[in-house]
C-alpha positions as CSV (number, residue, x, y, z in Angstrom):
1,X,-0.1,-20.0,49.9
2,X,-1.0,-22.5,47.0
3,X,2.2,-24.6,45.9
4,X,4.3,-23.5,43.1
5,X,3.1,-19.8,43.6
6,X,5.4,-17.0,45.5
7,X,4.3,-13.8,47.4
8,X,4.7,-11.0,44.9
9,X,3.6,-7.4,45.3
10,X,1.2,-5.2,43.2
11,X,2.0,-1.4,43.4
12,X,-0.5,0.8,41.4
13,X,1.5,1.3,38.1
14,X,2.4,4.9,37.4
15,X,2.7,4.9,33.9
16,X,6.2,7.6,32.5
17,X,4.1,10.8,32.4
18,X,4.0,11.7,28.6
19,X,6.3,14.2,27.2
20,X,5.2,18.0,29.1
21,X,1.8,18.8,30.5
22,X,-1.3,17.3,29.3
23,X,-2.7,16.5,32.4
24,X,-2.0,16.9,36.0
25,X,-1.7,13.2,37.2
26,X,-2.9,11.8,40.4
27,X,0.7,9.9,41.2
28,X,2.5,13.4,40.6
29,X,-0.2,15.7,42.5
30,X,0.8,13.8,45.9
31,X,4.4,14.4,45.4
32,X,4.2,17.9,44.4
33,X,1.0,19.2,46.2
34,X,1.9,22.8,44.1
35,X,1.4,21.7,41.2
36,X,-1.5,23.3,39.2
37,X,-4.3,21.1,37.6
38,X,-4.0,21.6,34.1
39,X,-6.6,21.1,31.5
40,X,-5.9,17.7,29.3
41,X,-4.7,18.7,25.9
42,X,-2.9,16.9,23.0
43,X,0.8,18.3,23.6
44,X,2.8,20.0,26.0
45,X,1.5,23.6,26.6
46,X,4.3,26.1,25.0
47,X,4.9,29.4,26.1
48,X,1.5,31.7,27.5
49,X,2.4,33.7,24.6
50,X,1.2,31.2,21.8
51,X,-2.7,31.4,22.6
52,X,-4.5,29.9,21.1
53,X,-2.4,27.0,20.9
54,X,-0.9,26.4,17.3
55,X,0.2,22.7,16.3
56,X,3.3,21.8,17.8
57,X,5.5,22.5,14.5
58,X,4.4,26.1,14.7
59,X,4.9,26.2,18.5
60,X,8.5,25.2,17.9
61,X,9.7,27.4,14.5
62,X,7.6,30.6,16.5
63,X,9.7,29.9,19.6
64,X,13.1,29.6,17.5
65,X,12.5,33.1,15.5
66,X,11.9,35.2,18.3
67,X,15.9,34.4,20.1
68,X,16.6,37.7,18.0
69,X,16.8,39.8,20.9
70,X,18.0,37.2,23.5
71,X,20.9,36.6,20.7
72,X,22.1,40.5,20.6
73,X,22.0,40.2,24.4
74,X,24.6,37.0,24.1
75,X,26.9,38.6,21.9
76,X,27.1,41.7,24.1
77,X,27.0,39.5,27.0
78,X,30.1,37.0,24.9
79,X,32.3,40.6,24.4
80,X,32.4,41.2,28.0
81,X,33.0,37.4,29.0
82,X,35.3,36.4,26.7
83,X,38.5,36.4,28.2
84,X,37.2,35.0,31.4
85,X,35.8,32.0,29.3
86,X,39.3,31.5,27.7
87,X,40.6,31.7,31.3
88,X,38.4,29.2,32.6
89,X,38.6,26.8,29.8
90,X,42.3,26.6,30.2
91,X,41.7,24.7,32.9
92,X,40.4,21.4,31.5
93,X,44.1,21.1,29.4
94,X,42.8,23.0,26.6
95,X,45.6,23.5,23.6
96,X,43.1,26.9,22.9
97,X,40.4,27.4,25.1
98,X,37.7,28.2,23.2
99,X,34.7,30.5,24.1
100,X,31.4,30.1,25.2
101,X,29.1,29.6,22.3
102,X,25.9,30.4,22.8
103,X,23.0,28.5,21.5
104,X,21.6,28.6,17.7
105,X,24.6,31.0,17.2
106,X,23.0,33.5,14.3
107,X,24.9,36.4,15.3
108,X,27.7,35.2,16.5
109,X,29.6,34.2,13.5
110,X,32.8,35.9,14.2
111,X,32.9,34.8,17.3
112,X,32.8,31.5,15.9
113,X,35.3,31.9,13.6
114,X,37.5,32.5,16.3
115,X,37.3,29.1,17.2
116,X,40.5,26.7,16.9
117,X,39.6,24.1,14.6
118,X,39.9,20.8,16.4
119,X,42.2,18.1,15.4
120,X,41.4,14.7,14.6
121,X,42.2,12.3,17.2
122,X,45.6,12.5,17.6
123,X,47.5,9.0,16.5
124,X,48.1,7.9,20.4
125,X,44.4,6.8,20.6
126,X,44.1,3.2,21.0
127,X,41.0,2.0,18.3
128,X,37.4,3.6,19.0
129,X,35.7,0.9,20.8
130,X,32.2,1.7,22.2
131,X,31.5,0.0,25.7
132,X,28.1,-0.5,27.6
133,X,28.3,1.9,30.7
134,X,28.3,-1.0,33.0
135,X,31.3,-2.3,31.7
136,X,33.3,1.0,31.9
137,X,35.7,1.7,34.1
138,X,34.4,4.6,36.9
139,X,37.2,6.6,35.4
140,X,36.1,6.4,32.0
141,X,32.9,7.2,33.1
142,X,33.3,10.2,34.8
143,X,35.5,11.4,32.1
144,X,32.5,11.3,30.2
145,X,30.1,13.1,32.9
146,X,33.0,15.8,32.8
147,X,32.9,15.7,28.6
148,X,29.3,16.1,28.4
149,X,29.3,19.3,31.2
150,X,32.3,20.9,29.5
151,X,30.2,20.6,26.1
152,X,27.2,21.8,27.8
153,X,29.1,25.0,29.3
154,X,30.4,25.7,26.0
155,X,27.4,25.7,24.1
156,X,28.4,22.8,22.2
157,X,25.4,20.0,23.1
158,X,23.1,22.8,22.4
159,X,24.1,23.2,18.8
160,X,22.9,19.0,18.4
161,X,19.7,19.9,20.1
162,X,19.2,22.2,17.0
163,X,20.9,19.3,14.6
164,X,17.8,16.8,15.7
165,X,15.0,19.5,16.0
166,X,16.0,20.1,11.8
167,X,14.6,17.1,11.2
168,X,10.8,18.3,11.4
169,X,11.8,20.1,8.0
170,X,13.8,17.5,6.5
171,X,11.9,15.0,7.7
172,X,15.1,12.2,6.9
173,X,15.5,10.6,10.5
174,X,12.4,9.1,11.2
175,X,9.9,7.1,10.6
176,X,11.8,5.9,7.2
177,X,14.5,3.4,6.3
178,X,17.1,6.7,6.5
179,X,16.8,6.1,10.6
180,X,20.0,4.2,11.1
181,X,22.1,5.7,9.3
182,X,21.0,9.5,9.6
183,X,21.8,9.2,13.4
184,X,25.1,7.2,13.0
185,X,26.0,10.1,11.7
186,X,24.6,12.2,14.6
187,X,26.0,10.4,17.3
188,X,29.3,10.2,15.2
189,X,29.7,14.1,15.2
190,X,28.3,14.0,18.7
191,X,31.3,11.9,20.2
192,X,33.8,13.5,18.0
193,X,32.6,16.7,19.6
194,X,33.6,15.6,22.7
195,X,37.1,14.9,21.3
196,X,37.5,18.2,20.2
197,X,37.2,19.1,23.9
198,X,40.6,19.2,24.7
199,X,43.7,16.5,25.2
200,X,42.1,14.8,28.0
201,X,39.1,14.1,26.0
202,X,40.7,13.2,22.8
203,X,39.9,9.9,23.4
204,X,36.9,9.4,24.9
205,X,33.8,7.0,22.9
206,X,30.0,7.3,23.7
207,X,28.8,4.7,25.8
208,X,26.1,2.6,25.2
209,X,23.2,2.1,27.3
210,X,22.9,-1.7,27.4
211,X,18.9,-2.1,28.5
212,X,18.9,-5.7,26.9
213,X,21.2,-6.8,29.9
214,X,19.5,-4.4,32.5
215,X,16.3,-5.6,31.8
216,X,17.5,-9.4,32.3
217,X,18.3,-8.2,35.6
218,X,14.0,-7.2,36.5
219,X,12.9,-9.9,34.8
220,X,15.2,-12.1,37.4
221,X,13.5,-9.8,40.4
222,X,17.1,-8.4,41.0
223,X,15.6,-5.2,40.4
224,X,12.2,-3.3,40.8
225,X,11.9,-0.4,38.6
226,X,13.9,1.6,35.4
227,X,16.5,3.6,37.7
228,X,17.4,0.4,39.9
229,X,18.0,-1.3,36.8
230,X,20.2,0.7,35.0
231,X,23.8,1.9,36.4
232,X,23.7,4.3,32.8
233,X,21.0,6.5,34.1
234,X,22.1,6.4,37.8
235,X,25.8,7.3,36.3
236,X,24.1,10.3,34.6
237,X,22.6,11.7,37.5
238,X,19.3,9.8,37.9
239,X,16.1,11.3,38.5
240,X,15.4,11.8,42.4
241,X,18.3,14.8,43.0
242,X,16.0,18.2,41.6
243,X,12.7,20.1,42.6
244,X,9.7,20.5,40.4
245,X,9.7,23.7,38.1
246,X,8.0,25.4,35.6
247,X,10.5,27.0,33.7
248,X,10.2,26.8,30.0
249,X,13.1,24.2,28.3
250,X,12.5,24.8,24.1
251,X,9.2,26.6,24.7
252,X,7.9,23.3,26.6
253,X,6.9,23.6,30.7
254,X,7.4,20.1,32.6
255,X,5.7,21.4,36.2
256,X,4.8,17.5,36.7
257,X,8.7,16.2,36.9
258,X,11.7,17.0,38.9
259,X,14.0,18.8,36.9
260,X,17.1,16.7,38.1
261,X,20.2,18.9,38.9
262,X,23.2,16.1,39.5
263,X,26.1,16.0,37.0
264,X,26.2,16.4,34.0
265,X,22.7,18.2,33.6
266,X,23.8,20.3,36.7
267,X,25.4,21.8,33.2
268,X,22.5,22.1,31.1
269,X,21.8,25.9,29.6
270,X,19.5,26.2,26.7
271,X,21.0,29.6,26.5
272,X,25.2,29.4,26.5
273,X,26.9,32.8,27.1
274,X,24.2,34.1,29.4
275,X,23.1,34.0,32.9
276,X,20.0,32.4,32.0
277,X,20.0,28.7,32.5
278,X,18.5,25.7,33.9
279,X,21.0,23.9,35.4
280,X,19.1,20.6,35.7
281,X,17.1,18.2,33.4
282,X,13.3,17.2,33.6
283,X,13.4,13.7,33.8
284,X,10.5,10.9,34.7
285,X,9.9,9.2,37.8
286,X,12.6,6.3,37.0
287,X,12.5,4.9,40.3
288,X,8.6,4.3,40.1
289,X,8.9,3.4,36.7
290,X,8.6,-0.6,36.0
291,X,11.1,-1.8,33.7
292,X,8.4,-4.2,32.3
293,X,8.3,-4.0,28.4
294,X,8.8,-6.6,26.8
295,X,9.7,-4.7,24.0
296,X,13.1,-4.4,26.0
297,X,13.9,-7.8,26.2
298,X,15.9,-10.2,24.5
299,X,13.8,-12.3,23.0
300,X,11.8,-9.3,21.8
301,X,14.7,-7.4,20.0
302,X,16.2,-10.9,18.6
303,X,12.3,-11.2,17.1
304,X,12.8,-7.3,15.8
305,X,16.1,-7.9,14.2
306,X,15.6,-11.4,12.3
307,X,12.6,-12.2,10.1
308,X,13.0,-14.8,7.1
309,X,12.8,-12.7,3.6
310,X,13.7,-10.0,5.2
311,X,15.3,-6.0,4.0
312,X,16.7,-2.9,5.6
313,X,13.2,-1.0,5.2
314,X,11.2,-3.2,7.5
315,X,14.1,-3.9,10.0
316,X,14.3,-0.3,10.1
317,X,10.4,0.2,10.6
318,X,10.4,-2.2,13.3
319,X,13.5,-1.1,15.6
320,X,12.2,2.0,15.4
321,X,8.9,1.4,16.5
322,X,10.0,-0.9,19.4
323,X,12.7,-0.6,21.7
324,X,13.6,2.8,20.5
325,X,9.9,4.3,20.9
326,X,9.6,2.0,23.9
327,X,12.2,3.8,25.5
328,X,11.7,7.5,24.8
329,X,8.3,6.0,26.2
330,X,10.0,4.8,29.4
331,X,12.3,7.7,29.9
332,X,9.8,10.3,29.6
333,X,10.4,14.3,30.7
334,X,12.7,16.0,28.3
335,X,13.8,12.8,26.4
336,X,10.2,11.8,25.4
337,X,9.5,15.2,23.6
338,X,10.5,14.3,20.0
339,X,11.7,18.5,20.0
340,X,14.0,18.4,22.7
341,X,14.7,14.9,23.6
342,X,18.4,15.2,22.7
343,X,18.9,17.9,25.3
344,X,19.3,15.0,27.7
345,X,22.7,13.1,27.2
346,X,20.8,10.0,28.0
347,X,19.3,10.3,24.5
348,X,23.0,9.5,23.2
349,X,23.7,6.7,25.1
350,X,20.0,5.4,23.7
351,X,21.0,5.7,20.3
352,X,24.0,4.2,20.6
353,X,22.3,0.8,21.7
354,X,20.1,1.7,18.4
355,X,23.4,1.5,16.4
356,X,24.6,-1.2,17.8
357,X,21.1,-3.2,16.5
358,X,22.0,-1.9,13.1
359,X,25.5,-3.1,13.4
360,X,24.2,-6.4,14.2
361,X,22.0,-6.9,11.2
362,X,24.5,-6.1,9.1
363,X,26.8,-8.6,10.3
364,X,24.2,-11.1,10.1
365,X,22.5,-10.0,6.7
366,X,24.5,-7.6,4.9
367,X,28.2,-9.1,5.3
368,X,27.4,-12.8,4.4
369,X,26.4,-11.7,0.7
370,X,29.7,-10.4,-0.1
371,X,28.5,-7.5,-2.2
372,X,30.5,-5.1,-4.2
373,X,30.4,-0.9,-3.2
374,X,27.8,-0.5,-6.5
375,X,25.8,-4.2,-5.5
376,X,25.7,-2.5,-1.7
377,X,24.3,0.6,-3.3
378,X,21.1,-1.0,-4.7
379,X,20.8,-3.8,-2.6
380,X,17.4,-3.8,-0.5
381,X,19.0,-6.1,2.4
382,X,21.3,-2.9,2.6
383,X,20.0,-0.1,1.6
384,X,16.8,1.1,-0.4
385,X,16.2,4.1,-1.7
386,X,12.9,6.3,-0.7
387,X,10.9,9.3,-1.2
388,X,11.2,12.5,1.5
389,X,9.3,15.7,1.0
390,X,9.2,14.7,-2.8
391,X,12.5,14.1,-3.3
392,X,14.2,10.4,-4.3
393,X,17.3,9.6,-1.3
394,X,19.4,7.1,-3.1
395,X,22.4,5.3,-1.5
396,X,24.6,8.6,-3.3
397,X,22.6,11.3,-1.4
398,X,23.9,13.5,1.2
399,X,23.3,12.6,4.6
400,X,21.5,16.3,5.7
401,X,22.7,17.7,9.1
402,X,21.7,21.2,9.2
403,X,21.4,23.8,12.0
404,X,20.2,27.1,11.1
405,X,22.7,30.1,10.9
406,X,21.7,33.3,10.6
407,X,18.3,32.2,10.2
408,X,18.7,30.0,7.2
409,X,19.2,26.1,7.7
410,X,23.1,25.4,7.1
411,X,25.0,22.0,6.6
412,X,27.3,20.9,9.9
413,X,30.1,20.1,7.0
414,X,30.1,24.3,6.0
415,X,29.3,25.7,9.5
416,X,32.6,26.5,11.0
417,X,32.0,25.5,14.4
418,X,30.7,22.1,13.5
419,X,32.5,21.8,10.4
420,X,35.8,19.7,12.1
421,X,33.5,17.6,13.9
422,X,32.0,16.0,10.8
423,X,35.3,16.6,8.9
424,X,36.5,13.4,7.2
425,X,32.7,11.4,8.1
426,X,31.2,10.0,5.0
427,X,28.2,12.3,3.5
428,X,26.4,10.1,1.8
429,X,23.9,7.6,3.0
430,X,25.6,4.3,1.0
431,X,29.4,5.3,2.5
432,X,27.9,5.2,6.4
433,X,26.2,1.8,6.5
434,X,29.2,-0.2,8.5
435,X,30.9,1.6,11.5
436,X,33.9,-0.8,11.0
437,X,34.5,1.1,7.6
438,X,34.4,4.5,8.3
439,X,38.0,5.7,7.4
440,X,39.6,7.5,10.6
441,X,36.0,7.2,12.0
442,X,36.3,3.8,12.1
443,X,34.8,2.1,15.1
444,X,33.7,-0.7,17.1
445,X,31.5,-2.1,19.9
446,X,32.5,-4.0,22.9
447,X,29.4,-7.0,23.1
448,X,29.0,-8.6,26.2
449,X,26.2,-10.6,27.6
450,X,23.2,-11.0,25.6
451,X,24.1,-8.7,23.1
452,X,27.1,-10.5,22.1
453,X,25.1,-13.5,21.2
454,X,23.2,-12.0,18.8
455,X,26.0,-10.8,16.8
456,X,28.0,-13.9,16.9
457,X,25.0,-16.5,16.3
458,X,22.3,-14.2,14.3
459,X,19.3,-16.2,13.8
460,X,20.4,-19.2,16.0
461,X,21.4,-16.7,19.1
462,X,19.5,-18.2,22.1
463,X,19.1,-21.5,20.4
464,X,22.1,-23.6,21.6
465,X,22.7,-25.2,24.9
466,X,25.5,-22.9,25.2
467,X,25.5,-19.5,24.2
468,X,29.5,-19.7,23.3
469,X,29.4,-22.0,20.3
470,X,30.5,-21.1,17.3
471,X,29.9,-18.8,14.3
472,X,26.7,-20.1,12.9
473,X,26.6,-21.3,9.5
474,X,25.4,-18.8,7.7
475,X,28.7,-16.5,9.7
476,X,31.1,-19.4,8.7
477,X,31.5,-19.3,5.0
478,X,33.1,-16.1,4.8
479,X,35.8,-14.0,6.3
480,X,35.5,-11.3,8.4
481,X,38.6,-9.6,9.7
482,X,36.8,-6.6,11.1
483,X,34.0,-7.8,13.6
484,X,33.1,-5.9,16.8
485,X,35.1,-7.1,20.0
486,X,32.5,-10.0,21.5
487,X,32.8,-11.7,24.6
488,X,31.7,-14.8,26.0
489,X,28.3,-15.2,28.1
490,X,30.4,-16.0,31.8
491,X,27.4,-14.6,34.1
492,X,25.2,-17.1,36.1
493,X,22.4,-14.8,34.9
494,X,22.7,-14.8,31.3
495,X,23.2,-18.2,31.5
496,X,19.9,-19.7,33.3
497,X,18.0,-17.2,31.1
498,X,19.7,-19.3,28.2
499,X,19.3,-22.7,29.6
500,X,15.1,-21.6,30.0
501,X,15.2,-20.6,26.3
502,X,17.1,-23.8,25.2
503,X,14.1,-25.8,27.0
504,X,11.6,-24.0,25.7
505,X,13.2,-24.7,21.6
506,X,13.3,-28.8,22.8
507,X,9.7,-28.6,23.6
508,X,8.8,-26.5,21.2
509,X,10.6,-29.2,18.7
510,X,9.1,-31.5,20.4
511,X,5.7,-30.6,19.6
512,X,6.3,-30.2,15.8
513,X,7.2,-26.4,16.0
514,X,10.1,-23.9,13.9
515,X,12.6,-22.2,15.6
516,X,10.5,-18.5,14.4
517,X,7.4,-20.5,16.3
518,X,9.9,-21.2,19.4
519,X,10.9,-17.8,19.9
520,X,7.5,-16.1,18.7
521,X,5.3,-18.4,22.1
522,X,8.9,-17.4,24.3
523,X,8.0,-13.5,24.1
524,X,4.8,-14.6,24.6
525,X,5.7,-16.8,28.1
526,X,7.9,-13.7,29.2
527,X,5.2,-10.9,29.2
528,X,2.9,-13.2,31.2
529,X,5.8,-13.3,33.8
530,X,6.0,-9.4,33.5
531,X,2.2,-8.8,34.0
532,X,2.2,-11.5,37.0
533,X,4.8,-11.6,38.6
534,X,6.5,-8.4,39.1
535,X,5.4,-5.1,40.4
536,X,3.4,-2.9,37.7
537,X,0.8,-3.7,35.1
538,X,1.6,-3.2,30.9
539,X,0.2,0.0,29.4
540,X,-0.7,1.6,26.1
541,X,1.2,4.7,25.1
542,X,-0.6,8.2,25.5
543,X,-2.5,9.7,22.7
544,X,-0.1,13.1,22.5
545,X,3.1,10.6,22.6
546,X,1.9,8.8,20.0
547,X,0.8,12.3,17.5
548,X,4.6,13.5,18.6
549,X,6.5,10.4,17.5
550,X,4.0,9.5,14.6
551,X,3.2,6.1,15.8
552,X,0.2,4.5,14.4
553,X,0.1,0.8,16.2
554,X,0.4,1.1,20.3
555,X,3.1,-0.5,22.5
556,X,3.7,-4.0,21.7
557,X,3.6,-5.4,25.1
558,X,0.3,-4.3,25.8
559,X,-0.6,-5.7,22.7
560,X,1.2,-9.0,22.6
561,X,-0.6,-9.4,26.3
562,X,-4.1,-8.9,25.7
563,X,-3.9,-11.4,22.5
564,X,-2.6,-13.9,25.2
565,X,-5.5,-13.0,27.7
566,X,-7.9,-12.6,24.9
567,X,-7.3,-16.4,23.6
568,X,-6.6,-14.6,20.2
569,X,-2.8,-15.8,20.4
570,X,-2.8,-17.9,23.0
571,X,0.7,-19.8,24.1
572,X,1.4,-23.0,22.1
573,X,4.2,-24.6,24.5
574,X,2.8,-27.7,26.3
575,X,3.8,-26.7,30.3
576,X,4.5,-23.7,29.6
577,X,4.0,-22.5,32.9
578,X,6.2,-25.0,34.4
579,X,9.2,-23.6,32.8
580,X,8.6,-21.0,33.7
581,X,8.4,-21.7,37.0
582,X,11.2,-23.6,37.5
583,X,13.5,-20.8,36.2
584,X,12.0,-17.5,37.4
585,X,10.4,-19.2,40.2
586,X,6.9,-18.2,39.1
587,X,5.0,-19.9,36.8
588,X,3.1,-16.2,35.0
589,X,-0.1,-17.7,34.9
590,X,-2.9,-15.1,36.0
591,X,-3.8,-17.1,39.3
592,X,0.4,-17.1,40.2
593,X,0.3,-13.2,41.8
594,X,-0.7,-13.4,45.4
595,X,-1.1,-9.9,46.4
596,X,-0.1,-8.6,50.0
């Protein structure tokens, strides 16, 4: 074997299947041999009923209007079960066990105003701090498993399944600079939902699934593919315990992936209150799924986050674009159909990671300018306003969160069931842009690792020979008594990939280069190591994922490589490869992979 090079492996790359059935794929055909050929089409096939095949908006409002019937059959089913449900609740040290509540609850509305209101964290709760999953404590963690199923059995985690799906008629959380915000307030109501579950959930926070730090861990060849890397997707039941099925989940069949039935999807029902349920999650093939975007790297999302003469709009555009496509990407089954991809509770944990990358910006952009409430308001590094179905959203508009009731689309701050779970959250767009001043929302993140150093040294993160220096300048010259809980880099991972970066920046100096150039040819260095050195090839995403999530550019790891192959953007750091080499003990250079 030629010097300098190391035996690596090649497995054929099995892309994440896209998000239901467009085609039968080769890679899922040998593992399920029952599974049915299906002809190619541009989304996932909905019920038999809908033929021809509508677009996938009509698909999904004709599959919500016809629960009529299912409904009356819930409420008949809830006057029968009702006491049992009480009964059962009591268990989980419920002040008022409350009953099942079945899914989009039209019907139902005295049932729900049955309901016991629930409290607002009661004063014992220590501060909310958010922590990544790996650094929870296994108790914590399965007090959230055991949250999320309760909410599930209730009929609760449904009702945000309908929140999200809302969004295809108000069209204000994607694809403009409402993102960020419109899903703090999501994931907000979500985790105050769990709260409400009872006293020994009072005080649980969302974790955060910390894919920066887990993808460190691949690029090191400490891990081989999405599962392996990731203790958050393991801890929520993983994707190898389930059997392939063709049962319907929001009018969308998934015959091509397991439907996973480990805690806490063992729990999942799109229909609360009746026999009919799932009881398991289609997921992708995570453990034959390469962790190897780019797009979820460090140096990618440090690149995302911090452009010079930047605003909110295009930090927005760009984080939502890549990782938080990217991921949905990677995740596929359930959480890669836009419709239902908040049925899996992995979409939470997700989003929270996509908070936390707003939380950072602000800390770096927003904070240091030292604006007033009405400056904030009309300030484009904070907040701009734009147009949605016609309509102007200012900093002063409401934040809509609807779910429809009876048929017609109603706020989560007038519905009584969800109504004490947003109680007291800030409605308007300008009073939600910095979790640290939320009122008795309030909350903050626990950074460790590489995510840590980008809130503490903004643009210059990855640039020192240490990553524990202090506050950059442009952090220094004011005071901030309300920062999210960071702590230092300690592991002997995070640290060498530091040290490579920090050699890269002196030779990049070296050579007459910016700091922007340094990091720009760095992203450029690590996909090379991705696409030679470790199992699986880069892809472009699927035509009917890119339609669903509205994406017009593809993914930008595939991109980024071929301008490197092509010679269109070729890599400007003299011995490049050599640095490589000497920290990830292979150099990325096409002749490096020795197949075997």
């Amino acid at each position: 074997m030629p010097t300098g090079q190391r035996t690596m492996w090649r497995t054929p790359h099995n892309p994440p299947l896209p998000i239901g059935i467009p085609a039968a794929l080769p890679s899922l055909a040998a593992d399920n041999p029952k599974a049915k050929p299906t002809i190619p089409r541009q989304f996932p096939a909905p019920e038999k009923r809908l033929t021809p095949p509508k677009d996938v908006l009509t698909v999904y409002m004709d599959a919500h209007s016809q629960v009529t019937q299912l409904e009356r059959e819930k409420f008949e089913y809830m006057k029968e079960s009702d006491k049992a449900a009480r009964a059962a609740a009591a268990v989980v040290d419920m002040p008022e066990a409350s009953p099942v509540l079945p899914v989009r609850s039209v019907a139902l509305k005295d049932v729900a105003q049955r309901l016991p209101a629930p409290p607002l964290p009661p004063p014992a709760c220590p501060p909310r701090i958010r922590q990544s999953w790996d650094q929870t404590p296994s108790q914590n963690q399965q007090l959230f498993v055991d949250a999320v199923a309760l909410a599930m059995d209730r009929g609760f985690h449904q009702l945000f399944v309908d929140i999200h799906a809302d969004t295809l008629i108000t069209n204000e959380a994607h694809n403009n600079v409402l993102f960020f915000f419109w899903h703090r307030k999501f994931i907000l109501g979500y985790e105050n939902m769990l709260r409400s579950l009872g006293r020994r959930f009072a005080c649980v926070t969302l974790p955060f699934y910390d894919y920066i730090q887990n993808n460190l861990d691949y690029l090191l060849g400490k891990c081989t593919s999405l599962e392996s890397c990731s203790p958050f997707l393991a801890g929520l039941g993983g994707s190898t315990n389930g059997s392939f099925s063709s049962t319907l989940l929001g009018g969308f069949a998934f015959p091509h992936f397991k439907c996973v039935g480990s805690a806490p999807v063992s729990h999942a029902c799109e229909a609360p209150g009746t026999p009919r349920c799932m009881h398991c999650m289609p997921r992708g093939p995570w453990m034959r799924t390469h962790f190897n975007s780019t797009a979820l790297s460090y140096t990618s999302i440090k690149r995302v986050l911090f452009q010079p003469d930047d605003d909110i709009y295009s930090v927005t555009m760009r984080v939502e674009r890549s990782p938080h496509d990217t991921m949905h990407f990677l995740l596929a089954g359930a959480v890669a159909n836009f419709y239902i991809t908040t049925t899996d509770p992995v979409f939470y944990g997700h989003h929270a990671t996509i908070d936390i990358l707003h939380a950072i910006y602000h800390h770096c952009r927003v904070r240091p300018l030292k604006l007033t409430k009405e400056q904030a308001y009309n300030h484009p590094i904070n907040f701009e306003p734009c147009v949605v179905n016609g309509t102007t959203v200012d900093a002063t508009s409401t934040i809509r969160l609807r779910l429809p009731v009876d048929g017609v689309p109603t706020s989560v701050d007038e519905y009584a069931v969800t109504r004490p779970w947003f109680q007291h959250v800030p409605f308007t767009y300008g009073d939600i842009v910095d979790t640290t001043n939320l009122g008795v929302h309030s909350y903050r993140y626990n950074l460790t690792g590489l995510l840590g150093t980008l809130y503490s040294h903004c643009d210059h993160a990855g640039m020192n020979h240490t990553a524990n220096m202090e506050l950059q300048a442009n952090s220094e010259d004011y005071e901030d008594d309300d920062q999210h809980v960071v702590m230092d880099v300690t592991d002997v991972d995070s640290l060498t990939f530091l040290a490579w970066r920090y050699d890269v920046l002196v030779q990049a100096r070296a050579q007459g280069l910016d700091d922007a150039d340094a990091d720009d040819e760095m992203d450029k260095m690590v996909v090379m190591v991705y696409e030679h050195c470790l199992p699986g090839t880069h892809s472009e995403y699927p035509e009917d994922f890119k339609a669903m999530w509205k994406i017009q550019g593809g993914e930008p790891s595939k991109a980024m490589l071929d301008g490197v192959l092509s010679g269109a953007t070729p890599i400007r750091i003299q011995g490049w490869a050599g640095l490589n080499q000497r920290y990830f003990g292979c150099s990325g250079e096409v002749e490096a992979l020795v197949v075997s």
